[in-house]
C-alpha positions, 0 to 999 in steps of 0.5 A, spaced: 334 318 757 330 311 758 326 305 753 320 310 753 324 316 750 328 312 746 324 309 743 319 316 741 326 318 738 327 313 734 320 314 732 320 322 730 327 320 727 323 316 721 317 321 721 322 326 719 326 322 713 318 322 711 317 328 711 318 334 707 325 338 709 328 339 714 325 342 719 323 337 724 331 335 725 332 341 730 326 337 735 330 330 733 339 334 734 342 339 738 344 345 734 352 343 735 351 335 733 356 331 731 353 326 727 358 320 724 353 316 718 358 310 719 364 308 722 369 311 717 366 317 715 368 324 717 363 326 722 358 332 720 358 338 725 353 341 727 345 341 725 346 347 718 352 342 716 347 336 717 341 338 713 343 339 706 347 332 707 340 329 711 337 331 703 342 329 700 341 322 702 333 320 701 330 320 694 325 324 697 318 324 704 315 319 698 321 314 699 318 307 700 321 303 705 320 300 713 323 299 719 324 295 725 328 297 731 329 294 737 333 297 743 339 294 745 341 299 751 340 306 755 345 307 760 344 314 762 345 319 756 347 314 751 343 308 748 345 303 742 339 301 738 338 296 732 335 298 726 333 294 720 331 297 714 328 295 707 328 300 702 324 298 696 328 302 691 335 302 693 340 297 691 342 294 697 335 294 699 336 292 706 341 295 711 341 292 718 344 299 723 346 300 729 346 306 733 349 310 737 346 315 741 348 321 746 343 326 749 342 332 752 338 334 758 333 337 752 332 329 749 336 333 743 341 327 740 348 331 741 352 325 737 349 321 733 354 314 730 352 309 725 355 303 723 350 300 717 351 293 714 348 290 708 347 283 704 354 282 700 358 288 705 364 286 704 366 284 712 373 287 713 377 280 713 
């Protein structure tokens, strides 16, 4: 992987949460993912687990929120990605997420790890 492909991952990523269904993630995950929403949860196998969780978690395609990302690293099949998120309807609204992803020699993301923070969070202290 390199910035570029990266990059256009991440991008197909936000198109698939603003599209309706789930069928894009099978473009964006290996069939056999190990997707880790944050640090403490217990890691979603495979992608048929991890599309009833996927629409689970938006409100629907119709969301409304931006997002920014800045691509902290890749280093062969893994990269780190910043992310900040504001959701207009959600409280909290604002999420800064770090990103850790490993790919396959498909560009397909075959372990996904999300450490997510938000205003308020409690830091752990």
């Amino acid at each position: 992987m390199d910035r570029a492909s990266v990059a256009a991952w991440v991008d197909a990523y936000e198109r698939a949460w603003r599209t309706p269904g789930t069928e894009p993630l099978a473009d964006l995950f290996s069939p056999d993912v190990s997707y880790l929403p944050s640090p403490w949860a217990t890691p979603i196998q495979g992608l048929s687990s991890l599309t009833p969780w996927w629409d689970s978690e938006r409100h629907g395609p119709d969301e409304p929120f931006t997002m920014t990302r800045d691509i902290v690293a890749v280093d062969g099949d893994t990269a780190v990605v910043r992310l900040e998120v504001h959701y207009q309807q959600d409280t909290p609204s604002r999420w800064r997420d770090l990103w850790i992803l490993r790919f396959n020699d498909n560009g397909l993301c075959t372990a996904f790890e999300e450490w997510p923070f938000t205003p308020g969070q409690p830091d752990g202290h």
